[in-house]
N, C-alpha and C positions, 0 to 999 in steps of 0.2 A: 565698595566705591574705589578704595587703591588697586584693590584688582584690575578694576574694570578700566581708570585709567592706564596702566601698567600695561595691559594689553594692548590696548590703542596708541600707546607710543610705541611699542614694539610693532604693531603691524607696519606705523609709521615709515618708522628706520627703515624696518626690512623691504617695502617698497622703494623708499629711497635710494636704497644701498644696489636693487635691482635695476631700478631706474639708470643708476650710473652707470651698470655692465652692459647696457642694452636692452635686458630681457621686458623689457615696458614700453620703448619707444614709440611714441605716438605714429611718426612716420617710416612706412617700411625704406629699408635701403636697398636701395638701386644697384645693381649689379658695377663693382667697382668704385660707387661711393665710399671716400669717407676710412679706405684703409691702406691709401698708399698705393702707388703703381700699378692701378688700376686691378685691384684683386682683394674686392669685395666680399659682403655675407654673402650677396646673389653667386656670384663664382663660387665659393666655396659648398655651396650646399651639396655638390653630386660629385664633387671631386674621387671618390672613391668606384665612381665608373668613366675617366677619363684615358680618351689613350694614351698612351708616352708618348711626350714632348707638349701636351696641351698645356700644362703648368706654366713652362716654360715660355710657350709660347705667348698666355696671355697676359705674362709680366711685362716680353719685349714688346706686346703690341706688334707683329710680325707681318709683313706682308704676305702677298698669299703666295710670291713666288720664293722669296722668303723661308714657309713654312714647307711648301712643294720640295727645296732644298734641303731644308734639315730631316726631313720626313726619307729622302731618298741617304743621305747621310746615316740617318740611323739605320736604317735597315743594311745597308754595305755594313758600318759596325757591328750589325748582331749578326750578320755572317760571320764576319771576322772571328769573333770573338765565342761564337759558340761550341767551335772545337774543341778551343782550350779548354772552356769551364766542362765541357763532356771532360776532357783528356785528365781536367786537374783533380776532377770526381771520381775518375778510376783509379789515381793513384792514393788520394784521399784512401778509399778501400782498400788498394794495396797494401798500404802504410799501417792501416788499421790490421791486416792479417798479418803482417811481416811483427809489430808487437805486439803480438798475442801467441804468438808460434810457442809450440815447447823448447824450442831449441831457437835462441832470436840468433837471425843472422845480420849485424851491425853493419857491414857491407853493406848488404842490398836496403835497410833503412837509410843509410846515408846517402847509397845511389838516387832512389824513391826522393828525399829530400831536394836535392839537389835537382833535381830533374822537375821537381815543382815550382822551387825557385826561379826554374829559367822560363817556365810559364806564366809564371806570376808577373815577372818581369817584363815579358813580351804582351801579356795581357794589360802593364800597364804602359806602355808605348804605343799601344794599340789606342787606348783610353786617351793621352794626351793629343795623339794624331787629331782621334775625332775630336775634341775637344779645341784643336786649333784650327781643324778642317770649320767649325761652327763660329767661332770666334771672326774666322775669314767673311763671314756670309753677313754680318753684322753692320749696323754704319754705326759711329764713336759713340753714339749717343747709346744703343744698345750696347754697345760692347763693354760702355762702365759699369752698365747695372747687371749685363753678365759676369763679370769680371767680379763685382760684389757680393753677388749672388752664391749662397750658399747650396753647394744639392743635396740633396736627401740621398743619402747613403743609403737607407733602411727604412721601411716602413716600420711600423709601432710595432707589427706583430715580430718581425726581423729582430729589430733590438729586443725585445722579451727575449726571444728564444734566446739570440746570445748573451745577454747579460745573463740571463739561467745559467749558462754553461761556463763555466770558467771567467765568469767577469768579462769576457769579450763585449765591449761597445759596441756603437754606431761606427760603421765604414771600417772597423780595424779587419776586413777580408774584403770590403769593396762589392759585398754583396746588394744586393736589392738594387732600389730604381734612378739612378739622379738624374738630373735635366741632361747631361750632357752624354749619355748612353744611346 
C-alpha cells in the first residue's frame, strides 16, 4: 500500500515537473509564441536545415528588400573572405611541416606566423566591414537587438572538436557560422 502510494506521487511530480518544461503542454505553440523576439518552438524545429542569415533574419523580422540586401552582402563577404581562410589553411600546413622538420628553421616559422597574423588581421576588417555594411541596412529598432545579439561563433560540433584540442573555445579562431558572415 506505501508502495503503491509512493509511486503515484512520484508519477505526480514527474509530470508536473514535465509539465513546467513544456513537454506536456496542452496547447501546441505557434511558431514565434511565447519565446521572445519572435523565435519560437515552431522556428526552431528545422533550424538545422536553414540557410545563412535566416536566423538572423527572423530575430530582425527583416524586410524582403531588407533581406535581398544582406543576402547579396553575404555573399560579396564570402568572396572576400574565402581566399584568406584557403590562404590561412595552407600556411596552417606549412607551419605544421616547418615544426616537424629534422632540422626546424625558426626563420621561416616565424615568417609563416607573421604572415598569418596579417591575414587574420585583414580577415578581421573584412568581418567588421560587413558587420557595419549590415548594421547600415537596419532601422534603430533592428539595429538594438542586432547590436545585443550575440552570434554563434561555432556550431556544437565546432566547439567539441576545439575544446578536444587544446582547450580552444567558442569563436577563439572565428571559425563556424555567425549571423553577421
Amino acid at each position: 500500500m506505501v508502495f503503491a502510494a509512493t509511486v503515484i506521487a512520484f508519477a505526480v511530480m514527474t509530470t508536473d515537473v514535465m509539465a513546467q518544461r513544456g513537454r506536456y503542454n496542452a496547447q501546441p505553440q505557434m511558431q514565434g509564441q511565447g519565446q521572445g523576439q519572435g523565435f519560437g518552438a515552431g522556428m526552431m524545429q528545422n533550424r538545422e536545415n536553414w540557410e545563412p542569415g535566416q536566423r538572423i533574419n527572423a530575430i530582425l523580422n527583416l524586410t524582403d528588400e531588407q533581406e535581398a540586401a544582406m543576402k547579396d552582402l553575404r555573399l560579396k563577404h564570402m568572396n572576400e573572405s574565402l581566399p584568406i581562410r584557403n590562404k590561412l589553411q595552407e600556411l596552417r600546413a606549412k607551419l605544421q611541416t616547418l615544426r616537424t622538420a629534422d632540422k626546424v628553421d625558426m626563420k621561416a616559422i616565424n615568417n609563416t606566423i607573421d604572415e598569418m597574423a596579417e591575414l587574420r588581421a585583414k580577415q578581421a576588417k573584412l568581418r567588421e566591414t560587413h558587420h557595419q555594411d549590415i548594421r547600415n541596412l537596419l532601422t534603430d529598432e533592428q539595429r538594438i537587438i542586432f547590436d545585443n545579439h550575440q552570434p554563434r561563433r561555432m556550431g556544437s560540433k565546432g566547439f567539441a572538436k576545439k575544446a578536444g584540442r587544446g582547450g580552444r573555445g567558442v569563436g577563439m579562431q572565428g571559425q563556424g557560422r555567425g549571423f553577421c558572415r
